[in-house]
C-alpha positions in Angstrom: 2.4 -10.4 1.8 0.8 -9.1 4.8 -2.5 -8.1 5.4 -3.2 -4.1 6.1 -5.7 -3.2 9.1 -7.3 0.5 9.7 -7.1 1.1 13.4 -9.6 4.2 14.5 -10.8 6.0 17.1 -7.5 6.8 19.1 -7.1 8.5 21.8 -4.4 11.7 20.8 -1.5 10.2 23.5 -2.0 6.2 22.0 1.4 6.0 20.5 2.6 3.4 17.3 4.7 1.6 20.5 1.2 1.0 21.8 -0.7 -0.4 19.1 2.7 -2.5 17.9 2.8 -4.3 21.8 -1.3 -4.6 21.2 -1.5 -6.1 18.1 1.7 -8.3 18.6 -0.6 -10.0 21.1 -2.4 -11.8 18.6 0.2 -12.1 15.5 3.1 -10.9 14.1 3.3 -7.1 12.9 5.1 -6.4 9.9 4.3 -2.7 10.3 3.2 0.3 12.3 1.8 3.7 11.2 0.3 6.2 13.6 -0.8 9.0 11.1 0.2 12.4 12.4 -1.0 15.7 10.7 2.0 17.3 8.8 1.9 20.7 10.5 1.5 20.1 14.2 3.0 16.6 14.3 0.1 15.2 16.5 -2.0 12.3 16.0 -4.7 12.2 13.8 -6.7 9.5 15.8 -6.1 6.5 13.3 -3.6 4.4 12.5 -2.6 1.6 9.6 -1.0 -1.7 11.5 -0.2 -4.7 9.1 -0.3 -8.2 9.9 1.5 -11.2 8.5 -1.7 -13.2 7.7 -5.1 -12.5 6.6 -5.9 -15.1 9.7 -3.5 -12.8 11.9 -6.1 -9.9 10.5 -8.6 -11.3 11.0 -8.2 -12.3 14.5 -6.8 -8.8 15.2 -10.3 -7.5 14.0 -12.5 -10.1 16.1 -10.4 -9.8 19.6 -9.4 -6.1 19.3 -12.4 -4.5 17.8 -14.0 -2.4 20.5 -11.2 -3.2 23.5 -10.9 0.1 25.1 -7.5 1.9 24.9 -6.5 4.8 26.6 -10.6 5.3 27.5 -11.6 4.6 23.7 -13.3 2.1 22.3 -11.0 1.2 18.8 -12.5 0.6 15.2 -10.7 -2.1 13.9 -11.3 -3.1 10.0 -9.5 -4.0 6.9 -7.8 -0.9 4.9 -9.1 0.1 1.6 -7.2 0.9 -1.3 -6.9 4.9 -0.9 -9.2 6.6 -3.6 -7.9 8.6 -6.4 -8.3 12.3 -6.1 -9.6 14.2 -9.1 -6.5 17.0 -9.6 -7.2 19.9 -9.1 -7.1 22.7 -12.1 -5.5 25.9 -11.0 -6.5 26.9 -14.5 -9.8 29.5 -14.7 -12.3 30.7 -12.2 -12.0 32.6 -10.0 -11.8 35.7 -11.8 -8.5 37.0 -10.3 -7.2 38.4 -13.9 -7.3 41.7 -15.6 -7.0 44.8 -14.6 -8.3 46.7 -11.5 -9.7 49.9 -12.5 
């Protein structure tokens, strides 16, 4: 199992090509994944690249931390788990029953 790597601070025209030749510079990539917001389809400015190795990682995050791409310096760390979101009651509040008078 590979080792998953939050990539920040990209430029909006870095494309996953881009990071995948990058990264491959200093170990396999099992996977690429420029996030891009749903509705326009443009980058979000961060990306999840994962590694074959935590060594592969952790190289990654010591030689490619701060090297400047596209004009901007890149965050490079270890993902986190996501969080869970409370969900969200659509019950109540509000006050948008009854009648209008």
């Amino acid at each position: 199992m590979g080792t998953k790597l939050y990539v920040g601070n990209l430029s909006f025209e870095t494309m996953e090509n881009d990071l995948q030749d990058l990264f491959s510079q200093v170990g396999r990539v099992i996977s690429c994944s420029l996030v891009t917001d749903k509705y326009t389809g443009k980058s979000r400015g961060f990306a999840f690249v994962e590694m074959s190795s935590q060594d592969e990682a952790n190289r990654a995050i010591a030689e490619l931390g701060d090297r400047n791409v596209d004009g901007r310096p890149l965050t490079v760390n270890e993902a986190r788990p996501r969080e869970q979101r409370p969900a969200h009651s659509f019950g109540g509040g509000g006050g948008f029953g009854g009648r209008r008078r």
